[in-house]
Steps between C-alpha positions, in 0.01 A plus 500: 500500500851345492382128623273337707779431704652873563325806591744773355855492455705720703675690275168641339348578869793638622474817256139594589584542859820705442685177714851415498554107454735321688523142361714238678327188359450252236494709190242209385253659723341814342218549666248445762180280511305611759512793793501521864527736747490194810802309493306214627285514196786508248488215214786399308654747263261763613576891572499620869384837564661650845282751645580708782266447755444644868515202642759273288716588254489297204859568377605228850292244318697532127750218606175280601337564189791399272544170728141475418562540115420775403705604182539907574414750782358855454694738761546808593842684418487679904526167590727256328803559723263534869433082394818456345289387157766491255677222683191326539405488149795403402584235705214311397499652140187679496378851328440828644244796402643768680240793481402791734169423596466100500077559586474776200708266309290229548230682332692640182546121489152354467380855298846350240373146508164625449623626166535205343151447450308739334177289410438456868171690623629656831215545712543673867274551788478680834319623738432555862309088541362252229879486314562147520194413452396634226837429375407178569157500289639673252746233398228252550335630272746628242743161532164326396594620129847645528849374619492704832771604698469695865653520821466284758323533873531850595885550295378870437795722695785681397703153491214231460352695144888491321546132626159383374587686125792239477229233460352651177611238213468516100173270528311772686255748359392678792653575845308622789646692739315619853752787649507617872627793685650537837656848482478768267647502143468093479176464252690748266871271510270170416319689201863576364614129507180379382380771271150407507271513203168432667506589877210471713409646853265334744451794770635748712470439845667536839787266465854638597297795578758530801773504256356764222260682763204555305259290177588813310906406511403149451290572214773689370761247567283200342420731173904476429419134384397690136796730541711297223224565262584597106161563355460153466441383848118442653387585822236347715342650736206407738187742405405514836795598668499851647853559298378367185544885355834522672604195349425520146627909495793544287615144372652436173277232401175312526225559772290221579240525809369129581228424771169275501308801261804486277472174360239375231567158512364519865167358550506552855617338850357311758654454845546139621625578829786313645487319132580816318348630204289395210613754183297478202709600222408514144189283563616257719565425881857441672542430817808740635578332847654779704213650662454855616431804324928618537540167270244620223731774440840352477305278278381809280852633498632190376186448218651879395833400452374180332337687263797723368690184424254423406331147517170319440202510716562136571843566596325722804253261612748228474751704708210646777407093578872385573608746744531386873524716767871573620673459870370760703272701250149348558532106542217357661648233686128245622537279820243506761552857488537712193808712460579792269849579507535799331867627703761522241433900593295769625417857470200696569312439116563120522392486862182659400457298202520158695246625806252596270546191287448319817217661629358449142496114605143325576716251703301299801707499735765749653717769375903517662696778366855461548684839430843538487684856552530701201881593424671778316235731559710782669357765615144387379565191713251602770205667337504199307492253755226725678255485177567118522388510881177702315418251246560186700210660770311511207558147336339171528742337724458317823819564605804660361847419586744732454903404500815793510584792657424765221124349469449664893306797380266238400460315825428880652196534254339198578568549817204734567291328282260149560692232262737250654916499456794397575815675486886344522818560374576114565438240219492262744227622683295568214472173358450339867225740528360473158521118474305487897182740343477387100214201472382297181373734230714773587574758233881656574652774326884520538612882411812641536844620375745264359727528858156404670551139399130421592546166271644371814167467639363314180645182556316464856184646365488221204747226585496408137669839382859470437691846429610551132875378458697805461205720586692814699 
């Protein structure tokens, strides 16, 4: 690390990403402290990142960004003269990175700063549901003992991993990393800029089905996060998932499979309902308070990756009582009606998952489902909707709602069956009509994909709920 001040210097970055540097400004200023790929978001002296986007083009917000402070701007060669750059930095007296690929770049970046500190335990996780939250456990549980680093909310993409790397500091011992994927090839560009040693995945499921087209791509696609592997690395891998053999063929390292039989610290578990779980673990009881059985195993993947840091038994208990539920993935929000909103996204496994846990309730009064379309499903998108349609006939509700036009396969089902629905492509409508039948004692589930947005209909349902600032 050069200071607690600076980040890297630019003539040591500029190397590693085979850039040329343009430098118009105070030779005093080296370096950058911080990185941004928002010129909104850019802090004094930091590095701005300008990514080509289908929307905007970040190279028309360089001049905004220097007025903003930043020290030095990250561009692509194709287009210095297109935004007339070189001017710009110069008239104000600020640095350029000119590279090729300003994204790619980006991540050569953070993989380089990365260097710097080889003590760090980099752990990674993915998977098709459970990432941030177990991410979330896991540095619950782990920070309890260790100087833990990870990134935050859901910063897991192709841009949001490399930023969140810039906030790994000499005091740090561990940094926990969840990564996503939105097309193919993304899990294996994070695993090169983070270069995992422990790396975790939670399950395979139908998410971005629509963009690989089937679980076995996925599976494929999620099994690149131990693709960086040396012989060091360890994997782990759920031992109940249909792909655990898949998974563990062929890597150049470690195989770990976790799951409830896995563990002999485990004493056993006992469901508390909306109240979560009590987890008796070496001998004595913890109350976990995310409930449902989907939350038992992001907590078992994180107890895993606890282990190979490893830390105490007391550590995990410690870590399993502090964690809160976060915004959208199973609050229980209690008013005169009960509300689990459990939208932040949706696919056919997590669907399935929070109806059963549901049904599972002895609640005394009456079940609302609220179910949101499921998105990115492709091709799949209406067989999947039509097994929803199946199980909600066969669920404990006393009336479903269901909200978007992909979820229509759904309505068809229950059409020809006895239980009561609604269906509307209208927020509006929905919460008039959901607000008119709901009574005290209600039980509502909200379930949906992110672009759902059914926390819109929290805040009538329990006036006391206010939305998470910054929640997207």
């Amino acid at each position: 690390m050069i200071s607690d001040e600076m980040l890297m210097e630019f003539a040591a970055l500029s190397p590693s990403l085979g850039a040329q540097l343009l430098s118009f400004g105070d030779k005093g200023v080296r370096g950058f402290s911080s990185v941004s790929i928002d010129s909104r978001s850019v802090q004094e002296g930091g590095l701005f990142t300008a990514l080509s986007g289908s929307a905007h083009d970040g190279h028309s917000f360089v001049e905004a960004a220097f007025r903003k402070g930043a020290a030095a701007a990250l561009v692509e060669r194709r287009k210095i003269e297109t935004f007339d750059l070189a001017r710009v930095a110069q008239s104000l007296g600020k640095t350029l990175i000119v590279v090729d690929d300003t994204l790619r770049a980006l991540q050569d970046a953070a993989g380089v700063y990365l260097k710097q500190f080889s003590r760090l335990l980099k752990i990674a996780i993915t998977g098709s549901s459970g990432k941030t939250t177990t991410k979330e456990i896991a540095a619950a549980i782990i920070g309890a003992e260790k100087n833990t680093v990870m990134n935050p909310g859901n910063y897991n993409s192709e841009t949001g991993l490399p930023l969140s790397v810039f906030a790994v500091r000499s005091c740090h011992e561990v940094g926990i990393f969840e990564m996503g994927m939105n097309r193919a090839g993304e899990i294996a560009e994070l695993a090169r800029v983070l270069k995992p040693c422990v790396a975790a995945v939670t399950n395979i499921g139908s998410a971005h089905i629509g963009i690989l087209g089937s679980k076995e791509a996925i599976a494929e696609e999620k099994k690149k996060i131990f693709s960086q592997f040396d012989g060091k690395g360890v994997a782990l891998i759920p031992a109940d998932s249909p792909f655990r053999d898949f998974l563990a063929e062929g890597l150049k390292g470690r195989t770990v499979f976790y799951g409830e039989k896995f563990f002999a610290a485990l004493g056993g578990v006992r469901s508390m309902g909306l109240a979560g779980t009590e987890i008796t673990w070496e001998g004595q009881r913890v109350r976990f308070a995310l409930p449902g059985r989907h939350n038992l195993a992001n907590a078992f993947a994180a107890i895993a990756i606890a282990q190979e840091v490893p830390v105490s038994a007391q550590a995990i208990r410690q870590g399993l009582e502090s964690v809160k539920p976060l915004f959208g993935r199973g609050e229980i929000l209690h008013g005169r009606v009960t509300v689990i909103q459990d939208c932040y996204n949706s696919n056919p496994e997590s669907v399935t998952k929070a109806l059963e846990f549901c049904d599972s309730l002895d609640w005394p009064g009456r079940k609302i489902y609220v179910l949101g379309e499921m998105r990115e499903l492709g091709e799949d998108s209406r067989a999947a909707h039509e097994d929803l349609g199946r199980l909600l006939s066969g669920s404990k509700a006393g009336l479903v709602f269901l909200f978007g036009d992909e979820i229509r396969p759904a309505a068809e089902i229950l059409k020809t069956g006895v239980l009561s629905y609604m269906h509307t492509c209208d927020m509006e409508e929905l919460s008039r009509a959901l607000n008119a039948y709901v009574r005290d004692g209600d039980l509502v589930l909200l379930k949906g994909s992110r672009g759902c947005a059914l926390e819109r209909l929290s805040a009538a349902l329990v006036p006391a709920y206010h939305r998470h600032e910054g929640a997207a």
